[in-house]
Z-matrix of the N, CA and C atoms (Angstrom, degrees):
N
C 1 1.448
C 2 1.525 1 107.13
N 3 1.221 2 145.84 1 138.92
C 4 1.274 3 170.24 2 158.93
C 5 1.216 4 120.95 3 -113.15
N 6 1.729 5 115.00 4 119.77
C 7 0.992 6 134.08 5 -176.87
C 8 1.740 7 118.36 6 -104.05
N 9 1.273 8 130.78 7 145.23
C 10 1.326 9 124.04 8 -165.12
C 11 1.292 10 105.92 9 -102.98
N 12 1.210 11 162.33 10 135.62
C 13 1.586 12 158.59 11 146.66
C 14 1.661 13 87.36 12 -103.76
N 15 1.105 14 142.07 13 31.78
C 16 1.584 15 139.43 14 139.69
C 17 1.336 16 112.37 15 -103.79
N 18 1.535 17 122.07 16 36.98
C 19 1.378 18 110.34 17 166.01
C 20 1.497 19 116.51 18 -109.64
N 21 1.034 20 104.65 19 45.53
C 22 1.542 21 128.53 20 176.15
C 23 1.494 22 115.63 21 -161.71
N 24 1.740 23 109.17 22 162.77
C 25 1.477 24 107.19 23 176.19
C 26 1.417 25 106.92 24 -72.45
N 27 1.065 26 131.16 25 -8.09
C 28 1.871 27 126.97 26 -160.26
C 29 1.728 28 87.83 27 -97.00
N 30 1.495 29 149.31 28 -25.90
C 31 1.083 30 99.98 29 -140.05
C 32 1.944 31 61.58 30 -166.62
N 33 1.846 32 95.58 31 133.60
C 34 1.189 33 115.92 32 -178.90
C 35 1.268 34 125.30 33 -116.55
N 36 1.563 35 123.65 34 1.20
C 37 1.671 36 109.01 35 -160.04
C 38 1.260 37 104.94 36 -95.09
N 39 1.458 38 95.15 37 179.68
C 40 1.937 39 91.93 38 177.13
C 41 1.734 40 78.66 39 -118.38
N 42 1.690 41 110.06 40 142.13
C 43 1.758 42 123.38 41 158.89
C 44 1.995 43 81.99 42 -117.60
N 45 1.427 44 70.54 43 137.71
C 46 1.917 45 112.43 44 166.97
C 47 1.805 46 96.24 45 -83.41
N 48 0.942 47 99.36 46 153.39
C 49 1.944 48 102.60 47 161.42
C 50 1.412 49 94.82 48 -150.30
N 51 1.519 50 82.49 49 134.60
C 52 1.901 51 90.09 50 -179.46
C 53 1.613 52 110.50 51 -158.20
N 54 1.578 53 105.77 52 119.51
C 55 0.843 54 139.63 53 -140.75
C 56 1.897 55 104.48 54 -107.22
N 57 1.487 56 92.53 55 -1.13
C 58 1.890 57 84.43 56 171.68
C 59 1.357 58 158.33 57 5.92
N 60 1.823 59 70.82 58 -95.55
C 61 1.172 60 108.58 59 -177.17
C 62 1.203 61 109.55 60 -60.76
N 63 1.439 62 120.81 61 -47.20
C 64 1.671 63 121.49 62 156.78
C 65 1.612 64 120.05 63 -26.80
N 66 0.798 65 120.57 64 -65.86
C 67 1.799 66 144.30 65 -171.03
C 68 1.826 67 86.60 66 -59.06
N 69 1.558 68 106.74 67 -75.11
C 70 1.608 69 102.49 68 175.49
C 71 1.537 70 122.98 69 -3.88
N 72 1.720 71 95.59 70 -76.79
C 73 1.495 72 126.16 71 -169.66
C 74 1.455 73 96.39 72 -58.94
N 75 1.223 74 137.81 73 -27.33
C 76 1.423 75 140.35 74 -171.42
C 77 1.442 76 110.02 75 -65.96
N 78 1.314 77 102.01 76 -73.38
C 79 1.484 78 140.03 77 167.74
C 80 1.840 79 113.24 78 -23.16
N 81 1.698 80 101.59 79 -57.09
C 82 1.344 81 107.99 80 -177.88
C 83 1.454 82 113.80 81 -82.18
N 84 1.445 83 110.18 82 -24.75
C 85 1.399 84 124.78 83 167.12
C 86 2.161 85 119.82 84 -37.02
N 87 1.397 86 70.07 85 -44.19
C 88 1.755 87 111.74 86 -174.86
C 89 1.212 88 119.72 87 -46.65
N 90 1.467 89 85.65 88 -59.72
C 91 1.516 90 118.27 89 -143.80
C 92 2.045 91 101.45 90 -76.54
N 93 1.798 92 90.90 91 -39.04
C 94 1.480 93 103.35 92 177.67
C 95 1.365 94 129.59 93 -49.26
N 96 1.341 95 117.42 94 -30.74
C 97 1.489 96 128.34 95 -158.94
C 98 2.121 97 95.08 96 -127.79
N 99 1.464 98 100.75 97 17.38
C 100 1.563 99 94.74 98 -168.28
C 101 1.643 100 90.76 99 -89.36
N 102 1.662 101 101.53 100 152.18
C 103 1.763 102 100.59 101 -175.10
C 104 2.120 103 84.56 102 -92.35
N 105 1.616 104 102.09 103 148.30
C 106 1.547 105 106.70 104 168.65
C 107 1.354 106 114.93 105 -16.24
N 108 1.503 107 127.72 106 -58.60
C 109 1.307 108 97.21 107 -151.66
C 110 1.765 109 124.71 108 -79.84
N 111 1.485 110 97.05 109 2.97
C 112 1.447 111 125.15 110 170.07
C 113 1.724 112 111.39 111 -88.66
N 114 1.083 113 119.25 112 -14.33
C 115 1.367 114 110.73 113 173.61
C 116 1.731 115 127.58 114 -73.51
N 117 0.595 116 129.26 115 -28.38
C 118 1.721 117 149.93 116 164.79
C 119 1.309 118 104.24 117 -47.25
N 120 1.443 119 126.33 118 -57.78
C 121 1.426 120 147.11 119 -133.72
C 122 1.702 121 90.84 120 -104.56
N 123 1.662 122 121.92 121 -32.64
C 124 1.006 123 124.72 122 -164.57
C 125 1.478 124 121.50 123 -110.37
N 126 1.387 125 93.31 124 -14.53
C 127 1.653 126 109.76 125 167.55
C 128 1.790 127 124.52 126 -83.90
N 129 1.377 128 91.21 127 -28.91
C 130 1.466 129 104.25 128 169.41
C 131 1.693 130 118.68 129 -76.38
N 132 1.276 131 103.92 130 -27.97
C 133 1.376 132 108.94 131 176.90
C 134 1.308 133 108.15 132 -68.18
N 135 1.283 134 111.30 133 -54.18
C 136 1.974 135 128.62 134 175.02
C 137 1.295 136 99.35 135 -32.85
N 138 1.528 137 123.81 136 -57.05
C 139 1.625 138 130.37 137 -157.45
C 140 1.148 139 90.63 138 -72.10
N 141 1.581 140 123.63 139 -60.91
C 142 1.748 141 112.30 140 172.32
C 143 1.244 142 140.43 141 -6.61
N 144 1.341 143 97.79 142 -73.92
C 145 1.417 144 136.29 143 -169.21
C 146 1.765 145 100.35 144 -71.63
N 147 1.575 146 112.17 145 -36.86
C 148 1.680 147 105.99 146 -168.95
C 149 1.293 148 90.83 147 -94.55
N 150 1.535 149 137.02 148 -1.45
C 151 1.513 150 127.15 149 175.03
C 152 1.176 151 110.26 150 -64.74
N 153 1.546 152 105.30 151 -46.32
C 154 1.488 153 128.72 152 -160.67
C 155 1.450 154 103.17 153 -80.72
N 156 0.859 155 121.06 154 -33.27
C 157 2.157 156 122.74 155 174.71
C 158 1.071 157 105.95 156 -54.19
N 159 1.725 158 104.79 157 -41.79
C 160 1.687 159 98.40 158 -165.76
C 161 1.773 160 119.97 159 -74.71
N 162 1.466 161 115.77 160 -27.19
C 163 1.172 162 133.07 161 161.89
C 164 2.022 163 94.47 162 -22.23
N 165 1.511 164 106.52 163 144.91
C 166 1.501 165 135.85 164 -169.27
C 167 1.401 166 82.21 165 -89.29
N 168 1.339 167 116.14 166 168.18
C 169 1.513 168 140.21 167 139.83
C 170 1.684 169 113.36 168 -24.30
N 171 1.399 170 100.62 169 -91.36
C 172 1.056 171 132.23 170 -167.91
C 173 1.995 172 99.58 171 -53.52
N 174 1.588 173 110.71 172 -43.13
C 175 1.178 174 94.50 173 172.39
C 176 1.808 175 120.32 174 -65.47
N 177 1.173 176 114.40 175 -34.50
C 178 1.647 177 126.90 176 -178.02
C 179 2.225 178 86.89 177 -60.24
N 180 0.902 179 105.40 178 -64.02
C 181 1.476 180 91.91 179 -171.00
C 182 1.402 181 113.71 180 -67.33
N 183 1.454 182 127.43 181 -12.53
C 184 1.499 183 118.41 182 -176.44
C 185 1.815 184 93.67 183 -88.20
N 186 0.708 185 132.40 184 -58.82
C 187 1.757 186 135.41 185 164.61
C 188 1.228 187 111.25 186 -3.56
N 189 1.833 188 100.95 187 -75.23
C 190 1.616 189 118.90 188 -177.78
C 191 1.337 190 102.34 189 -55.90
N 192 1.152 191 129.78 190 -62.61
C 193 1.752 192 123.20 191 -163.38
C 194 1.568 193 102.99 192 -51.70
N 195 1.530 194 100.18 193 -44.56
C 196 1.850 195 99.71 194 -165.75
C 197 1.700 196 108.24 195 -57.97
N 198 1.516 197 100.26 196 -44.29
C 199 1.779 198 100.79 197 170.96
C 200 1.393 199 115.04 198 -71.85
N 201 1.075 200 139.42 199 -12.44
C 202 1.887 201 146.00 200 162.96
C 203 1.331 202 83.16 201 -65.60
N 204 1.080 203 136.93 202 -69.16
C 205 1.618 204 144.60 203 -175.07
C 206 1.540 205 106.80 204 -33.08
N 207 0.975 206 114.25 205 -97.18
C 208 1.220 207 135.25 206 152.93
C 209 1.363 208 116.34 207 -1.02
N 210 1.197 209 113.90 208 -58.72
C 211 1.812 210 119.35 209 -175.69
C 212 1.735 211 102.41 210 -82.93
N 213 0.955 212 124.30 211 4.84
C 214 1.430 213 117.73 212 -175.15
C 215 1.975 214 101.93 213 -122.84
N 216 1.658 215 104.93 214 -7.88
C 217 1.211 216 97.27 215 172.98
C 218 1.467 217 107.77 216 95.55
N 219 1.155 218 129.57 217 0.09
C 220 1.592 219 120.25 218 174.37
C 221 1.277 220 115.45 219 -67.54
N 222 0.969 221 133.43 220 142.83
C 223 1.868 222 142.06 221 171.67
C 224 1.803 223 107.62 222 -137.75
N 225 1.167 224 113.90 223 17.54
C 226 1.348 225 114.02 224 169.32
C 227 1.624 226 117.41 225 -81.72
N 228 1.442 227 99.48 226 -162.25
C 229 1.622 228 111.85 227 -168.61
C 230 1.811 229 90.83 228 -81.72
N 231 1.357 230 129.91 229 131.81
C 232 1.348 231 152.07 230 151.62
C 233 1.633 232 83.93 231 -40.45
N 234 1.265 233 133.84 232 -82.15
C 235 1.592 234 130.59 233 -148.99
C 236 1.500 235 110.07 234 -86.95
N 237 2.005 236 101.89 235 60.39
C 238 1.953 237 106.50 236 174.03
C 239 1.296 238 81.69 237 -142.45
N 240 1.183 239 90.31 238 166.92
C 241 1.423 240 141.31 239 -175.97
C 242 2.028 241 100.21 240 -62.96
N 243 1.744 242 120.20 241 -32.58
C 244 0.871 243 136.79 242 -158.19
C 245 1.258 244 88.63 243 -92.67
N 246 1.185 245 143.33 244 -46.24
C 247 1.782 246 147.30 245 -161.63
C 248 1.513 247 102.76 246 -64.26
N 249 1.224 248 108.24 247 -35.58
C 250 1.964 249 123.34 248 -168.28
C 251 1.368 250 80.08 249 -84.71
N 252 1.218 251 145.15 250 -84.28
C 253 1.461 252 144.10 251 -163.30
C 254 1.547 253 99.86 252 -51.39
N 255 1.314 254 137.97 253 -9.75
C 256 1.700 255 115.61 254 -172.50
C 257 1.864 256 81.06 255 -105.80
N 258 1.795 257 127.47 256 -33.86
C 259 1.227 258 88.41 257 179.20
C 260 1.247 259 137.93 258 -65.30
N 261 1.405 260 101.41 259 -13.50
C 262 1.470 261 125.81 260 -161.87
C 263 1.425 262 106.53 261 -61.12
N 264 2.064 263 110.36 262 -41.33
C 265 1.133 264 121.15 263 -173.31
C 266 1.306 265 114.05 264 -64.66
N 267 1.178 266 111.41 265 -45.23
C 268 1.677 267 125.78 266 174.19
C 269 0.907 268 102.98 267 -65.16
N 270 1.636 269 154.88 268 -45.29
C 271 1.307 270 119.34 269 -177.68
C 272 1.518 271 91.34 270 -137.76
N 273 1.366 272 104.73 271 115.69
C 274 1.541 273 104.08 272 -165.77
C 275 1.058 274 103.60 273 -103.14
N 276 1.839 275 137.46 274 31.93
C 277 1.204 276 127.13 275 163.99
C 278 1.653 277 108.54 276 -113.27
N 279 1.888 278 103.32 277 9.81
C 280 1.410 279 92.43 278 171.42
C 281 1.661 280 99.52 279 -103.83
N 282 1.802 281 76.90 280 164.34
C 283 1.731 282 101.27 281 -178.64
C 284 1.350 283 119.29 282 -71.03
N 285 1.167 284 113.80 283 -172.93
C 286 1.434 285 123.42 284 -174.50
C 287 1.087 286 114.23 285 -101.31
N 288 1.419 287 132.54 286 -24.90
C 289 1.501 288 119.26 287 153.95
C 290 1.593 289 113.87 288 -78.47
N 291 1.274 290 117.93 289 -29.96
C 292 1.510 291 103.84 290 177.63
C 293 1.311 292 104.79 291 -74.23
N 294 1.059 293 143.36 292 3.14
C 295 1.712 294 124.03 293 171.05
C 296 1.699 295 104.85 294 -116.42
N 297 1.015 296 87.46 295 12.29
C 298 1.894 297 112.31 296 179.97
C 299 1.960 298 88.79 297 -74.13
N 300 1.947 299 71.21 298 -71.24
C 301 1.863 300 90.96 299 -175.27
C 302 1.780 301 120.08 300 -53.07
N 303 1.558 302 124.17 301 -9.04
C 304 1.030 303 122.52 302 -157.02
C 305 1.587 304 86.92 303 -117.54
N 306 0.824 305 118.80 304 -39.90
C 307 1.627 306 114.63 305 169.64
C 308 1.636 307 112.85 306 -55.33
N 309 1.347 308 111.48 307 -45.97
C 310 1.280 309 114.84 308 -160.52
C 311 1.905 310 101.03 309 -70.34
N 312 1.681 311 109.07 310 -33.77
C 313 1.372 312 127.95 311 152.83
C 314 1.506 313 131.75 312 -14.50
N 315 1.652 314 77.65 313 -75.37
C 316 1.731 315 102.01 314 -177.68
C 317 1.892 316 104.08 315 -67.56
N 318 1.760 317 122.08 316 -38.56
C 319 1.329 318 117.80 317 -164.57
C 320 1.878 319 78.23 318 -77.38
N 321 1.303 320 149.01 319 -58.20
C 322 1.551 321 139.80 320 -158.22
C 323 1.785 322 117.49 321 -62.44
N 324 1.193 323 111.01 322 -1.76
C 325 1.432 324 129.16 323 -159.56
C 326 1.069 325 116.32 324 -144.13
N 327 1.493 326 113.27 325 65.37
C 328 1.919 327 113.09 326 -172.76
C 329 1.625 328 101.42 327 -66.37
N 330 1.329 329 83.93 328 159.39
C 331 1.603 330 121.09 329 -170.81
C 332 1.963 331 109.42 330 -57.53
C-alpha cells in the first residue's frame, strides 16, 4: 500500500506502508498448529510474504509506479518527460515532484 503526502502543493513525498511483517507473523502463527496437508500451501505463502518484506523502499515504489505505468498503457522510455505525465494520468492527485520521485524510483530499481 502507498500513501501520497504529494496530494497537495505543501507537501511532496511518497511513504510506502508495509504491512508484512504483520501477514509474516500471521502466516507462521498458522503454519504451527497446521495439520500436513496444510503445510506446503502455508510455507510457500511464508516464503512469499518474507520475499516481499525484503524488497527496499525504493524497490516497493519503483514496482508501484511501473504498474501505474502499466495500467495507463505507457511502453515508453522511464527517463522522459512523458513517463511523469503518464503517472500523473494514473493518479492524478499526485504531484509533480512525487512522480518526479517515483520515476526517479522506478529508473534506480530495475524491473
Amino acid at each position: 500500500m502507498t500513501g501520497f503526502l504529494g496530494l497537495s502543493s505543501k507537501h511532496s513525498a511518497v511513504l510506502s506502508i508495509r504491512d508484512a511483517d504483520v501477514v509474516a507473523a500471521a502466516l507462521a502463527r498458522a503454519l504451527e498448529g497446521a495439520p500436513a496437508a496444510e503445510r506446503p500451501g502455508l510455507e510457500r505463502a511464508l516464503a512469499v510474504v518474507e520475499a516481499t518484506a525484503a524488497a527496499t523502499e525504493v524497490q516497493v515504489r519503483a514496482d508501484w509506479a511501473r504498474s501505474r505505468l502499466a495500467a495507463v498503457g505507457f511502453a515508453g522510455d522511464l527517463d522522459s518527460v512523458a513517463a511523469v505525465k503518464a503517472l500523473r494520468q494514473a493518479e492524478p492527485a499526485l504531484s509533480l515532484l512525487a512522480a518526479v520521485q517515483l520515476q526517479r524510483d522506478a529508473l534506480a530499481a530495475p524491473a
